[in-house]
N, CA, C and O atoms as a GROMACS GRO file, in nm:
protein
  336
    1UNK      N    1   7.644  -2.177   6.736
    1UNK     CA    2   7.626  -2.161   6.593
    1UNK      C    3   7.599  -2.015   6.562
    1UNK      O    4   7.530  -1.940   6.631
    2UNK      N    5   7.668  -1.982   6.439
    2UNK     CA    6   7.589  -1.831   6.393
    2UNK      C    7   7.464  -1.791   6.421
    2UNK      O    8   7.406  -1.886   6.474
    3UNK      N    9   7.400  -1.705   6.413
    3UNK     CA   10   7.315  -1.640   6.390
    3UNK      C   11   7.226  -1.656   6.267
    3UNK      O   12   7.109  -1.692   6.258
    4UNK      N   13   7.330  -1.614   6.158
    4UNK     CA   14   7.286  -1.698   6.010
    4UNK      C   15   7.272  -1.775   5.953
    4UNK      O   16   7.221  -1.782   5.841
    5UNK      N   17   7.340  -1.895   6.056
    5UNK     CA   18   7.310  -2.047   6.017
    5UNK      C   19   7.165  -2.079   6.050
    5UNK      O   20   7.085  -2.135   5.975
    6UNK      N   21   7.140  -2.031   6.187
    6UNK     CA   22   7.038  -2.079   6.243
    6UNK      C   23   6.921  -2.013   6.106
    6UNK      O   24   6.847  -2.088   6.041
    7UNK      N   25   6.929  -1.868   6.087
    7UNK     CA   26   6.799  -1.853   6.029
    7UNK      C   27   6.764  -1.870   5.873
    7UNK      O   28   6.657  -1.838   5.820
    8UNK      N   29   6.894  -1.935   5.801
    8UNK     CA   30   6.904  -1.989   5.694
    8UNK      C   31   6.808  -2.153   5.707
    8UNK      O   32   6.736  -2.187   5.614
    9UNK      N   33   6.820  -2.229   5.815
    9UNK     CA   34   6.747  -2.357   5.838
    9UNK      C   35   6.631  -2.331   5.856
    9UNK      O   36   6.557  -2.425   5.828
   10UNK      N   37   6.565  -2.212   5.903
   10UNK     CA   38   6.420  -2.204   5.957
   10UNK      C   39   6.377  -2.159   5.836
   10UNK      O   40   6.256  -2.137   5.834
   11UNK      N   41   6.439  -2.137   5.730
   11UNK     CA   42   6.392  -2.054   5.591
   11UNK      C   43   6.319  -2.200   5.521
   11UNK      O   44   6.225  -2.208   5.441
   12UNK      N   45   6.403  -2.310   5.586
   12UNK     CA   46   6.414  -2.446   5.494
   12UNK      C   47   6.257  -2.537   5.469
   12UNK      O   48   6.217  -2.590   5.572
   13UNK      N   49   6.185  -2.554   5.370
   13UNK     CA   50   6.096  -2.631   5.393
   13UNK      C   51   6.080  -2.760   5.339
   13UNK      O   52   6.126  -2.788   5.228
   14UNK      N   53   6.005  -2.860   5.423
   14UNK     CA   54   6.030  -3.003   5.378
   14UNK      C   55   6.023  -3.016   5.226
   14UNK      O   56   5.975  -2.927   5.155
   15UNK      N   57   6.071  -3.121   5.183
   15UNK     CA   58   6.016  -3.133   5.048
   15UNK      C   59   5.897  -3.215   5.052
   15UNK      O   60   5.866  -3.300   5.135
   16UNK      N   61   5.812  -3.161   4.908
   16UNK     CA   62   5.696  -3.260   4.929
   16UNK      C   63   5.706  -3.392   4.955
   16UNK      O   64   5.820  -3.438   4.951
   17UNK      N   65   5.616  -3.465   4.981
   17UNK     CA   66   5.605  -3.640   4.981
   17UNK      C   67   5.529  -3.653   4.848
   17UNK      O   68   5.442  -3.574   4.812
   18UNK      N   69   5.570  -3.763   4.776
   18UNK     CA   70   5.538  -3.759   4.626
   18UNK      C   71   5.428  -3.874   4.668
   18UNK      O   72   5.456  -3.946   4.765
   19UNK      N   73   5.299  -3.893   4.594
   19UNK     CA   74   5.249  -3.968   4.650
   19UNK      C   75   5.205  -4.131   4.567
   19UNK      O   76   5.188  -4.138   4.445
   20UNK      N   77   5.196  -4.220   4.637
   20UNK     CA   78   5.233  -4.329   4.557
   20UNK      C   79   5.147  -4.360   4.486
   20UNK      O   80   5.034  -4.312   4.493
   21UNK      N   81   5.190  -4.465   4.384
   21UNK     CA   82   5.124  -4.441   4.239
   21UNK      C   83   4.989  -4.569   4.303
   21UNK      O   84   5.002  -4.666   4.377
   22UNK      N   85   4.881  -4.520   4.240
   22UNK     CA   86   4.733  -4.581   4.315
   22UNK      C   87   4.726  -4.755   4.256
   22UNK      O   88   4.703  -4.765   4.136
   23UNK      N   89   4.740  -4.861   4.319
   23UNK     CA   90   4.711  -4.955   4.295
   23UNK      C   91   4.580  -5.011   4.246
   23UNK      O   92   4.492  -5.020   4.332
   24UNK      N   93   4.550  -5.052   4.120
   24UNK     CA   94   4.363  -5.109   4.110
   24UNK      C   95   4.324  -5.188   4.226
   24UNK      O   96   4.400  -5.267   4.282
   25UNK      N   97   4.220  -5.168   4.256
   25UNK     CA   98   4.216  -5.276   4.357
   25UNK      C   99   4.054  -5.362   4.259
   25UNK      O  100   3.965  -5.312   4.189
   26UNK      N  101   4.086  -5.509   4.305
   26UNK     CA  102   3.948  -5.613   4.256
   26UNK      C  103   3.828  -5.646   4.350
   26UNK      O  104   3.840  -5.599   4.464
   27UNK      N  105   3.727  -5.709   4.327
   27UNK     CA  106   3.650  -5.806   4.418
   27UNK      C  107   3.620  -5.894   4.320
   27UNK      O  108   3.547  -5.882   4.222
   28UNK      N  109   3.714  -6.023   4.377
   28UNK     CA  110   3.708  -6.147   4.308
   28UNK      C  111   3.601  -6.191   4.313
   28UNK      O  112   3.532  -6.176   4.414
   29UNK      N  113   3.541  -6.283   4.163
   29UNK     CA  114   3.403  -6.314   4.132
   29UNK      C  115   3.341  -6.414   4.161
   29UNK      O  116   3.222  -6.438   4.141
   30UNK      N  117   3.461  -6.507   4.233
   30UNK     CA  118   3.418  -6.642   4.211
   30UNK      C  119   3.392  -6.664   4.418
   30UNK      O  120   3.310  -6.745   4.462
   31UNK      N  121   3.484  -6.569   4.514
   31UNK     CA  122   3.444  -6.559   4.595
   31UNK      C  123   3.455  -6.430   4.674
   31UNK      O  124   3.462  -6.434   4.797
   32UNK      N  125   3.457  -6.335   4.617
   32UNK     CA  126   3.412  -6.229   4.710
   32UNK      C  127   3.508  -6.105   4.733
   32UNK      O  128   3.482  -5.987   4.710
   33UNK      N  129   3.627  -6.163   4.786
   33UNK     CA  130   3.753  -6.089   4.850
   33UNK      C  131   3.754  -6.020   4.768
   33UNK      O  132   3.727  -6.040   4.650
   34UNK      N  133   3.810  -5.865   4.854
   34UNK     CA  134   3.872  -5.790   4.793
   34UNK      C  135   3.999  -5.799   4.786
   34UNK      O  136   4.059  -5.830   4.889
   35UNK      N  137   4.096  -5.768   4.627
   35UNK     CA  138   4.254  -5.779   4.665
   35UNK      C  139   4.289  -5.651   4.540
   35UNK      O  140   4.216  -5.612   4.449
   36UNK      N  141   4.423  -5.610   4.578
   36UNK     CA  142   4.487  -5.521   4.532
   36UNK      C  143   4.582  -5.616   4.419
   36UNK      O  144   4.596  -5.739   4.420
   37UNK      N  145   4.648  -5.502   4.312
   37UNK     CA  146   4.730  -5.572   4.215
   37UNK      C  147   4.652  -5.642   4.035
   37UNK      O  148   4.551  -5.587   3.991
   38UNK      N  149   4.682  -5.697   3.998
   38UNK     CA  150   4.642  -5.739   3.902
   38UNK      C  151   4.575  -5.802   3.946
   38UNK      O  152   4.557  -5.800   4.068
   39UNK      N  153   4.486  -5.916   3.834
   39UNK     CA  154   4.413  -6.028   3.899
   39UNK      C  155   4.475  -6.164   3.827
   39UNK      O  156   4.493  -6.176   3.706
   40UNK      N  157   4.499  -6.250   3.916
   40UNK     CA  158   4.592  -6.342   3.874
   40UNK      C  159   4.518  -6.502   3.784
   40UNK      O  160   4.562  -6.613   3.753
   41UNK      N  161   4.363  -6.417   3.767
   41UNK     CA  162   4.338  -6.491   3.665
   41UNK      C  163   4.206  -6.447   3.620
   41UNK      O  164   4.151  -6.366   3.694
   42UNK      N  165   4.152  -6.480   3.527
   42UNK     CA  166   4.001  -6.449   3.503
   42UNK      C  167   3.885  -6.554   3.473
   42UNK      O  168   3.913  -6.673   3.459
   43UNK      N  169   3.763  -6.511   3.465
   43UNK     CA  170   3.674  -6.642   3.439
   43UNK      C  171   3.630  -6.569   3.278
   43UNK      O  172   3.651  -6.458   3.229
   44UNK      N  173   3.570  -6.680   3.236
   44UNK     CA  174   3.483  -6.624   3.062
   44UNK      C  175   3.338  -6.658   3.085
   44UNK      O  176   3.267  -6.753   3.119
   45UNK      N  177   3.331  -6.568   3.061
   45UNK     CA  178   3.140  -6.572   2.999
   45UNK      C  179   3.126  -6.478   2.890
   45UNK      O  180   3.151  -6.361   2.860
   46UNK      N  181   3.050  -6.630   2.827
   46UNK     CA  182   3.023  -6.598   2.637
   46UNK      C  183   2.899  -6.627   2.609
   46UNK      O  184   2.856  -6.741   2.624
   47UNK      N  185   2.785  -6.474   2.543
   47UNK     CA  186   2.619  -6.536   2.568
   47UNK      C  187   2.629  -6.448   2.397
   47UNK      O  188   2.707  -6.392   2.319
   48UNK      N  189   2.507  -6.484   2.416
   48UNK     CA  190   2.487  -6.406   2.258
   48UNK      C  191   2.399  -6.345   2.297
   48UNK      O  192   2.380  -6.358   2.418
   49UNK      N  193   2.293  -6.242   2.216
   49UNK     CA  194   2.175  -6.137   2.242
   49UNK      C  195   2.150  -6.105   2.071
   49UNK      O  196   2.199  -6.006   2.017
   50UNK      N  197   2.047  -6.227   1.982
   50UNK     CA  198   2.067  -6.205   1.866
   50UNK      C  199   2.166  -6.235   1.784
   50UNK      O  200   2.194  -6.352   1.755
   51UNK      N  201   2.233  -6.126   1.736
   51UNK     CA  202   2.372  -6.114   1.637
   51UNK      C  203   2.465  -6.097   1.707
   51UNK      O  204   2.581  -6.108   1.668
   52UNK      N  205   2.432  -6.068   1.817
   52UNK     CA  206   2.561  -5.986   1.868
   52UNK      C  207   2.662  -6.134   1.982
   52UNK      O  208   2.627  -6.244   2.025
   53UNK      N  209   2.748  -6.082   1.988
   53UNK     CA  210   2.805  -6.186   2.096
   53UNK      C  211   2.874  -6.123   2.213
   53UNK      O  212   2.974  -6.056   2.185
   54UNK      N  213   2.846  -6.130   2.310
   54UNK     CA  214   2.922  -6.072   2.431
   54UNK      C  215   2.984  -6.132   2.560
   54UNK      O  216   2.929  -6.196   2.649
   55UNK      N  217   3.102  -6.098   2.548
   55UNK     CA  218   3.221  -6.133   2.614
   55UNK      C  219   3.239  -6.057   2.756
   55UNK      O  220   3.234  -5.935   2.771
   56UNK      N  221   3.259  -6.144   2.847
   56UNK     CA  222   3.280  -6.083   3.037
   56UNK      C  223   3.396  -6.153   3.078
   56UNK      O  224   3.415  -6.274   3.080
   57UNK      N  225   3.441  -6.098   3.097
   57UNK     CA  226   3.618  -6.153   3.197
   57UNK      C  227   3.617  -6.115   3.347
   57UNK      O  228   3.674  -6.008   3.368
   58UNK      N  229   3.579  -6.162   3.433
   58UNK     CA  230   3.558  -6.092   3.575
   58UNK      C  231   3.675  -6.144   3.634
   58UNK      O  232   3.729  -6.238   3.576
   59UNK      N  233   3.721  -6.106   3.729
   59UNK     CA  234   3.860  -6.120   3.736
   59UNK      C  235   3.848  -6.204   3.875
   59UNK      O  236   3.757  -6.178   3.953
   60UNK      N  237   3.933  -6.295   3.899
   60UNK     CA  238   3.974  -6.409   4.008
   60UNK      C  239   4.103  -6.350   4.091
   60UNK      O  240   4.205  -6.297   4.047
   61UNK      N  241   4.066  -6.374   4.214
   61UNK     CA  242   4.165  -6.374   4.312
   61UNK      C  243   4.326  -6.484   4.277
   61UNK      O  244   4.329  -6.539   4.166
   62UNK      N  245   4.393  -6.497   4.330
   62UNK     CA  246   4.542  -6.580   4.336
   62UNK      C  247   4.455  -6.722   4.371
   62UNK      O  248   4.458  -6.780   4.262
   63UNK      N  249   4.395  -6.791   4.446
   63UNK     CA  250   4.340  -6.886   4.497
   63UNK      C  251   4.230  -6.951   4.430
   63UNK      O  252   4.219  -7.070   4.399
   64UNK      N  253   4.136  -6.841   4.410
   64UNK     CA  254   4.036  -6.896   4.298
   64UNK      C  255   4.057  -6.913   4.158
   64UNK      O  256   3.972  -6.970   4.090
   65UNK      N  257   4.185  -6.859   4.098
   65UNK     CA  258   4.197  -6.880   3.951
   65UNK      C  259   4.300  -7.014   3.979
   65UNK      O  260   4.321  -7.091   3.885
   66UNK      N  261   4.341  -7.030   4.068
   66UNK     CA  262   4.416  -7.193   4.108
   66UNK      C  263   4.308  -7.271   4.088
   66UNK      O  264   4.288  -7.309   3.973
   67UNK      N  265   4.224  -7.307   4.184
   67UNK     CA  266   4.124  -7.352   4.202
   67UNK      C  267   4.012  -7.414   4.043
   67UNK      O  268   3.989  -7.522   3.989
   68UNK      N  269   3.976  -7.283   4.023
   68UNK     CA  270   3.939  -7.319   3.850
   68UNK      C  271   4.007  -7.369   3.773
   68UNK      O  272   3.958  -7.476   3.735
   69UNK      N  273   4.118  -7.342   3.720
   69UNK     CA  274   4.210  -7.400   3.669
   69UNK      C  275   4.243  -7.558   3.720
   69UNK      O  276   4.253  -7.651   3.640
   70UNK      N  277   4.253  -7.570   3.828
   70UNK     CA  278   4.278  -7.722   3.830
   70UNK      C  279   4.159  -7.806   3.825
   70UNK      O  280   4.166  -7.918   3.776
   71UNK      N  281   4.030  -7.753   3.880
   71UNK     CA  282   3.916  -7.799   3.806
   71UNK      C  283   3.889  -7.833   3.672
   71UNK      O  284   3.806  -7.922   3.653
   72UNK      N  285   3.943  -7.779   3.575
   72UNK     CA  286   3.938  -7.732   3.476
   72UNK      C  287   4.020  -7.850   3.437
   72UNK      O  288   3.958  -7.952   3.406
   73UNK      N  289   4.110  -7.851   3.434
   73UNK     CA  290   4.214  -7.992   3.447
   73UNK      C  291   4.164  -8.101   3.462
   73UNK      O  292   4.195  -8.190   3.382
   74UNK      N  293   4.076  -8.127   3.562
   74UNK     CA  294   4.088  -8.269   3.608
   74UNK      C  295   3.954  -8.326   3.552
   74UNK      O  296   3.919  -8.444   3.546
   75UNK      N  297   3.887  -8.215   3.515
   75UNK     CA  298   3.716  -8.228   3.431
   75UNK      C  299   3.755  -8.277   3.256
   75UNK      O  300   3.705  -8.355   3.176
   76UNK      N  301   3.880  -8.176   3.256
   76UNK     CA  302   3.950  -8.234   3.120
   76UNK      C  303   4.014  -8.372   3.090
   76UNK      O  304   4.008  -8.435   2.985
   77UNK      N  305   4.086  -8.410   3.224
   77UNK     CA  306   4.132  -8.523   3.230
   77UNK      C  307   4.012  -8.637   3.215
   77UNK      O  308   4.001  -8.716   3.120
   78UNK      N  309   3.946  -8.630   3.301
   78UNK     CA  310   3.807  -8.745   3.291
   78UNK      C  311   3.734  -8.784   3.163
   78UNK      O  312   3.711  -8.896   3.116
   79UNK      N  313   3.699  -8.645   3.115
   79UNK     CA  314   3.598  -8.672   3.001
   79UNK      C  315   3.717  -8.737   2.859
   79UNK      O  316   3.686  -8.800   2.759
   80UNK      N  317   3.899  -8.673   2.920
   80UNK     CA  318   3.963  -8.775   2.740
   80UNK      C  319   3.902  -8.928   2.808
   80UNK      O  320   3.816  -8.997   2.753
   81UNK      N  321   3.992  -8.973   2.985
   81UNK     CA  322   3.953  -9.088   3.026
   81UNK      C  323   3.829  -9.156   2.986
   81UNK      O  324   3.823  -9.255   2.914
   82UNK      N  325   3.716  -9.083   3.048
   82UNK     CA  326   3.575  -9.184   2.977
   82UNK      C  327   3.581  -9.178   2.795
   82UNK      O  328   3.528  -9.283   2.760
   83UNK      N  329   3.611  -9.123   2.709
   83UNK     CA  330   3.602  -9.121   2.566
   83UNK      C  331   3.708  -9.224   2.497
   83UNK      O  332   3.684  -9.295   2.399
   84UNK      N  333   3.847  -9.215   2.579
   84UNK     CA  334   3.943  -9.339   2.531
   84UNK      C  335   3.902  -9.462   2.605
   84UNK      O  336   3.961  -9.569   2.586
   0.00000   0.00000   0.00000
């Protein structure tokens, strides 16, 4: 190879590495885990303090917002059952 090829490549520098965009990460409320990504569900807590009213959404893992949710369901189902 040339001469000038060679010292045209050693001139060359990497290009940066762009760096990836930062994922939120959670610790689910209902048991613990930590997980990355959205949270694939949330819990509610609604208290009052006086006048005021205040609202908490803590966020659930993939498993535990299953979990609640079908609880949630089947606690619903019972109480139409015992009322009809």
């Amino acid at each position: 190879m040339p001469a000038s090829h060679l010292s045209r490549h050693a001139e060359v520098e990497p290009a940066p590495v762009a760096e990836a965009p930062t994922v939120p990460g959670y610790d689910c409320d209902r048991c613990g885990v930590h997980f990355e990504g959205r949270p694939a569900g949330s819990g509610l807590f609604l208290w009052t303090r006086g006048e005021e009213v205040r609202c908490e959404e803590p966020p659930l893992c993939e498993e535990c917002a299953s979990t609640v949710a079908i609880g949630a369901l089947l606690k619903w189902e019972i109480e139409e059952e015992e009322e009809g």
